[in-house]
VMD Tcl script that draws the C-alpha trace (Angstrom):
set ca {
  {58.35 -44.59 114.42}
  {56.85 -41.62 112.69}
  {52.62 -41.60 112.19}
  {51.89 -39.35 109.59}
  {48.89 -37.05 110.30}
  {45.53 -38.28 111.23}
  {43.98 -35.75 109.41}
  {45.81 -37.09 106.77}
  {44.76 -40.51 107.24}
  {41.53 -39.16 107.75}
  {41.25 -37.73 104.09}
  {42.72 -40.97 102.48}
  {40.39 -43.41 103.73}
  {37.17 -40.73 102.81}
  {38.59 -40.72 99.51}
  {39.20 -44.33 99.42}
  {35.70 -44.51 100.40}
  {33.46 -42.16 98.34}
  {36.41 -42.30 95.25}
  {36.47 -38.51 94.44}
  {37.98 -35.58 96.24}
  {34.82 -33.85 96.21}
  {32.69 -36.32 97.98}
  {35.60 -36.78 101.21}
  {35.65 -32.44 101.15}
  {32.43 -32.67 102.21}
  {31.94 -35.30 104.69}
  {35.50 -33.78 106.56}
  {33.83 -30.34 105.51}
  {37.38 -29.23 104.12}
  {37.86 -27.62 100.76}
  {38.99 -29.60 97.50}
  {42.25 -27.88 97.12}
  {42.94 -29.11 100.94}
  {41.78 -32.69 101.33}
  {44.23 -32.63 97.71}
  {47.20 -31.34 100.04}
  {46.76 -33.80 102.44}
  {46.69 -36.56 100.22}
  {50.08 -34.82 98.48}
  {51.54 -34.44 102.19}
  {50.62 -38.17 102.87}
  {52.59 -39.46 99.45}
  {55.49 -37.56 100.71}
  {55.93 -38.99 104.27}
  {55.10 -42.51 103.08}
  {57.58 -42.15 100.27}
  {55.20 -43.65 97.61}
  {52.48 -42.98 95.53}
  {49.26 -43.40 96.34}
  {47.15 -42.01 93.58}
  {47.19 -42.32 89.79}
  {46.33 -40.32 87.15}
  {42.78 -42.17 85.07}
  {41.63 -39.96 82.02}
  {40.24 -36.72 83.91}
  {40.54 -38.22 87.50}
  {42.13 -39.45 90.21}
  {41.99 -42.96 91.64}
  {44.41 -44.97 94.15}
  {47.54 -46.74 92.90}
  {47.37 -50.69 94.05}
  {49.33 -50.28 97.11}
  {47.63 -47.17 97.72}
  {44.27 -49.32 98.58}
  {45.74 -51.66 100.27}
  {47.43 -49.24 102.36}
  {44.33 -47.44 103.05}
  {42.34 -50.64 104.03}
  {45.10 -50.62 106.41}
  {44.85 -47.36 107.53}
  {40.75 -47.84 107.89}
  {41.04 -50.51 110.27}
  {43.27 -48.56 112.14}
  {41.11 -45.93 112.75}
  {38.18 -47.93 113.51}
  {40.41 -49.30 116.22}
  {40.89 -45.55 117.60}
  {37.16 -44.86 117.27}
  {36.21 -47.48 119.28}
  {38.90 -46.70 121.81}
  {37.04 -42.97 122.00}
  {33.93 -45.04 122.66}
  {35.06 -47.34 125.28}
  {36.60 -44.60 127.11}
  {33.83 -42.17 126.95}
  {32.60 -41.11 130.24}
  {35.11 -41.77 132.43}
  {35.40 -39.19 134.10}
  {36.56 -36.36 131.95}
  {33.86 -34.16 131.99}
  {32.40 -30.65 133.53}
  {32.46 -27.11 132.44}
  {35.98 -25.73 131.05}
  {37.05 -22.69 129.76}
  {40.12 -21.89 127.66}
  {41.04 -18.60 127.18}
  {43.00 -18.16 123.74}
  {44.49 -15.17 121.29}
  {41.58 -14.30 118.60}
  {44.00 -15.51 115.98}
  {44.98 -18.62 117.19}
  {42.15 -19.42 118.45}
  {40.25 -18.82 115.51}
  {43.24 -19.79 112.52}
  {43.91 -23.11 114.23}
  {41.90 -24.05 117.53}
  {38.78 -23.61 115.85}
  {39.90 -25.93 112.95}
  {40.38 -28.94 115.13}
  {38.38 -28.26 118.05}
  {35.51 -30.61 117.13}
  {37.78 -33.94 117.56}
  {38.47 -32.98 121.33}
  {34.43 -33.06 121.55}
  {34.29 -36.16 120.13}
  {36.80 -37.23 122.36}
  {35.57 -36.03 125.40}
  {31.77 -35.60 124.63}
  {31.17 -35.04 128.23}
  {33.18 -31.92 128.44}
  {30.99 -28.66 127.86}
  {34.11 -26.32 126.26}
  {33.82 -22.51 126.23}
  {36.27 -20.55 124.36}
  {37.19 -17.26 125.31}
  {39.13 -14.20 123.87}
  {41.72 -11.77 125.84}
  {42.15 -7.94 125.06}
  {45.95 -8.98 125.13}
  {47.57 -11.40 123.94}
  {49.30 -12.02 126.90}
  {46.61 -11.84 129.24}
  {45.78 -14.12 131.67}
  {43.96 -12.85 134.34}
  {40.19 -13.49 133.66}
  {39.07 -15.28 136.73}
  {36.53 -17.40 134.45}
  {39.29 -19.47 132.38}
  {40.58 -22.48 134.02}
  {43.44 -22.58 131.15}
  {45.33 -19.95 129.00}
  {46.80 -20.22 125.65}
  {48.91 -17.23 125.60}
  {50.78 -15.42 123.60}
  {54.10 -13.34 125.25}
  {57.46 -14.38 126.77}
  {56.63 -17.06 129.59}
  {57.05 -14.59 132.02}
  {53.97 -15.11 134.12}
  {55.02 -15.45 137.62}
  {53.30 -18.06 140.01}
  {51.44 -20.33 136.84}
  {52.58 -23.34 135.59}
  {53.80 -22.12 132.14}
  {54.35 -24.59 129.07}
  {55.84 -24.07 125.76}
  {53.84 -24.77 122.81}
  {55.22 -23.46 119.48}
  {57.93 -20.49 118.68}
  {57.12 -19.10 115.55}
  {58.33 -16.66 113.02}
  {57.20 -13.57 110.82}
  {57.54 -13.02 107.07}
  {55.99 -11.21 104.76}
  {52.58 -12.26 103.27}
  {49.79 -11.32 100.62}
  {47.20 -12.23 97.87}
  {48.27 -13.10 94.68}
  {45.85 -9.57 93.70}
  {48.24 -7.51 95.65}
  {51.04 -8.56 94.00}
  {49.48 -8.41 90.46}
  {48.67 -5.10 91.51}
  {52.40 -4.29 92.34}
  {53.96 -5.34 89.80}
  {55.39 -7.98 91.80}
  {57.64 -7.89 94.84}
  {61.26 -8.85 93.45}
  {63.35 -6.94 96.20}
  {62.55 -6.79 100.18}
  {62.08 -2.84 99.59}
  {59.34 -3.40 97.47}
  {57.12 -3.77 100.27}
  {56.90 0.08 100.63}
  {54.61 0.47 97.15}
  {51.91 -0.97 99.78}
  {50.23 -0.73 102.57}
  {52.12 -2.17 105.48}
  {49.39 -4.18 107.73}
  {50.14 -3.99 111.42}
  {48.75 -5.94 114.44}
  {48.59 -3.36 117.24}
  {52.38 -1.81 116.70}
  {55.45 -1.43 114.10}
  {57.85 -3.74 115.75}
  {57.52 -6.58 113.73}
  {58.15 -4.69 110.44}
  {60.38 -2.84 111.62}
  {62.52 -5.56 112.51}
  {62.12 -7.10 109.20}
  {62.95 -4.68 107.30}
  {65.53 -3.77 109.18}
  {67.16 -7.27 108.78}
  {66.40 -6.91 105.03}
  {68.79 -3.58 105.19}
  {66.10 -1.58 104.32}
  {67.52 2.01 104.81}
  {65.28 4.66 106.38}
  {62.03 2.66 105.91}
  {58.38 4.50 107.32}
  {56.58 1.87 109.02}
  {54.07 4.43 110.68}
  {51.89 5.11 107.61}
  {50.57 1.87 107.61}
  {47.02 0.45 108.85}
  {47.00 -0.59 112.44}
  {44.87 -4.00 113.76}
  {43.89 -4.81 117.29}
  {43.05 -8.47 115.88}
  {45.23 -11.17 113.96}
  {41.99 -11.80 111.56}
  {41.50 -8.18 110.56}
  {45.14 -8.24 109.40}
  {44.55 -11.28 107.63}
  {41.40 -10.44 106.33}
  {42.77 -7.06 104.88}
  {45.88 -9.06 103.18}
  {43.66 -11.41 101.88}
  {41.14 -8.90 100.45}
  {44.54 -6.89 98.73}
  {44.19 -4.17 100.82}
  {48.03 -4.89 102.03}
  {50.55 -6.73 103.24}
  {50.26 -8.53 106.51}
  {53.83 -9.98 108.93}
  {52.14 -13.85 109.30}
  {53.34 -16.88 110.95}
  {53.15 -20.23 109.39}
  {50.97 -21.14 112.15}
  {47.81 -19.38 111.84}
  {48.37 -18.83 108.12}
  {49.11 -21.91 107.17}
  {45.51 -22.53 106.28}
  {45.53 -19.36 103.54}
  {48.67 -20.00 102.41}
  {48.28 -24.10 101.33}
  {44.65 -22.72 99.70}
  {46.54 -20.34 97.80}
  {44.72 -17.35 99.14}
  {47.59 -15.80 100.44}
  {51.64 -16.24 99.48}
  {54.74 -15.89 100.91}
  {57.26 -13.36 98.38}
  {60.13 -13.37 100.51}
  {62.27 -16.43 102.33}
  {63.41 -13.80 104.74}
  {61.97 -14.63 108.35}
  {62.60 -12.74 111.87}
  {62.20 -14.99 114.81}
  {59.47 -13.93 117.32}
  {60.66 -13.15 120.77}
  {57.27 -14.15 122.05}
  {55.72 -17.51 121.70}
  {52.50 -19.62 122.14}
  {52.02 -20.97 125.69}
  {49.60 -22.95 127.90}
  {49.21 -21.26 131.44}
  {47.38 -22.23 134.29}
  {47.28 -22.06 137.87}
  {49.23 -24.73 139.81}
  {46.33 -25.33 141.85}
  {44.74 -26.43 138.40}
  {47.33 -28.14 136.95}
  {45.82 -31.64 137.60}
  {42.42 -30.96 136.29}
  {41.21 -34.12 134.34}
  {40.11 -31.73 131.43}
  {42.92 -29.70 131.42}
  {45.43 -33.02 131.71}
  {43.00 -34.36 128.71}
  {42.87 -31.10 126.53}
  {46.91 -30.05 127.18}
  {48.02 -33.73 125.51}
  {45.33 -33.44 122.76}
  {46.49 -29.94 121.83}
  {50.23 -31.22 121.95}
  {49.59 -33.93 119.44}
  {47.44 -31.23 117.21}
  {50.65 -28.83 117.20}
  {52.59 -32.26 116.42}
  {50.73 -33.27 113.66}
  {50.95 -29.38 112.26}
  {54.65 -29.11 112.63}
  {55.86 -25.36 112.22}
  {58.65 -25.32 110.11}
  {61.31 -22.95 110.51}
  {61.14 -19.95 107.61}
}
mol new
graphics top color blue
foreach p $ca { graphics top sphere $p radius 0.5 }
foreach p [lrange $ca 0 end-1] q [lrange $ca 1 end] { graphics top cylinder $p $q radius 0.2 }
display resetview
């Protein structure tokens, strides 16, 4: 049985509720242009249509409100769940040490439901140098990025992801467009820490005799996204943490070519905290966040 996101769900029955796209951006605090998506993505796994087109709006089909009336009971069946369940134990201090950009392109985009599932849990997120560091002494839990080669830690997968090519629609206007993978050259190539992931890329794009090195060089995933975004270049994204830029249009994708990452997202911890109540509680609630937000293959 496949749920479709509850975010999703979520933006269906605010809509359903206030009857304009506006009104359920701002009580989920999303943009327009995404609480639309999620509505589009939620016609697509249910297979039928839940909105119709009325003179200059938008309202929901027939079946569409009686789905969502179904959909509304079922998530005041999961709120009260929260609330019955509240308290029981989950709770205390707890640190997760993340990458800047996931932790700031995704975590920080969800983070607020695992409050308001576990309102007793006071949540600090911190920030490594590296991105495969996990050595600060005051994180109980890691979410890494690297190889899952950390000896002695209990090491779990979380999502593989791959690199492509990405700007603004104002960079590519500026270009002239980017028709062939060469192209990339007549801009400024954006780089997080080293060439590798370029180079790769264009080497797999036969690329002859490319110069990587006279790019701009990041220490942080959100400069380079903040400089593609602002035209200033092109950035090597995953789907991942841009996924957010890319469905509001602020950045887009000119190639279908994709290298595989050799590194990938993982939880770490110590064995001797592998038990913890909040880690057990914020490890399954940050599986079925990565669930709902699929990455698909480029």
């Amino acid at each position: 049985m496949r749920i479709p996101s509850t975010q999703a769900l979520r933006a269906l029955d605010s809509f359903a509720r206030h009857g304009s796209v506006w009104r359920a951006a701002d009580e989920l605090h999303l943009t327009r242009s995404a609480v639309s998506h999620q509505l589009r993505l939620l016609e697509r796994d249910l297979g039928f249509d839940l909105l119709e087109r009325i003179g200059k709006g938008v309202a929901l089909t027939p079946r569409g409100q009686r789905y969502a009336s179904d959909v509304r009971k079922a998530l005041t069946v999961l709120g009260d769940a929260v609330t019955r369940h509240a308290g029981t134990g989950v709770g205390g201090s707890f640190a997760v040490s993340c990458t800047p950009g996931f932790a700031s392109l995704f975590l920080c985009t969800h983070i607020a439901e695992f409050r308001q599932m576990y309102p007793d849990v006071a949540l600090h997120i911190l920030t490594p140098r590296r991105l495969d560091d996990v050595s600060n002494p005051e994180a109980d839990t890691f979410i890494a990025f690297g190889v899952g080669n950390w000896p002695n830690r209990a090491v779990e997968l979380l999502c593989e992801i791959s690199f492509t090519p990405l700007c603004s629609p104002t960079l590519l206007n500026k270009v002239g467009g980017l028709s062939k993978p060469w192209d990339v050259l007549r801009a400024n190539l954006l780089h997080l820490d080293d060439t590798e992931d370029w180079a790769r890329w264009l080497a797999l794009s036969k690329v002859e005799n490319p110069d990587t090195e006279g790019g701009i060089f990041f220490s942080d995933m959100n400069l380079v996204f903040s400089a593609a975004i602002a035209g200033q270049g092109i950035a090597m994204g995953d789907e991942l943490t841009s996924r957010r830029a890319l469905n509001e249009g602020r950045l887009i994708r000119p190639f279908d070519i994709a290298i595989k990452s050799p590194r990938s997202y993982f939880l770490v911890s110590e064995h001797a905290k592998a038990s913890h109540p909040v880690l057990e509680a914020f490890a399954a609630w940050l599986r079925s966040k990565l669930s709902e937000n699929p990455v698909r293959p480029y």
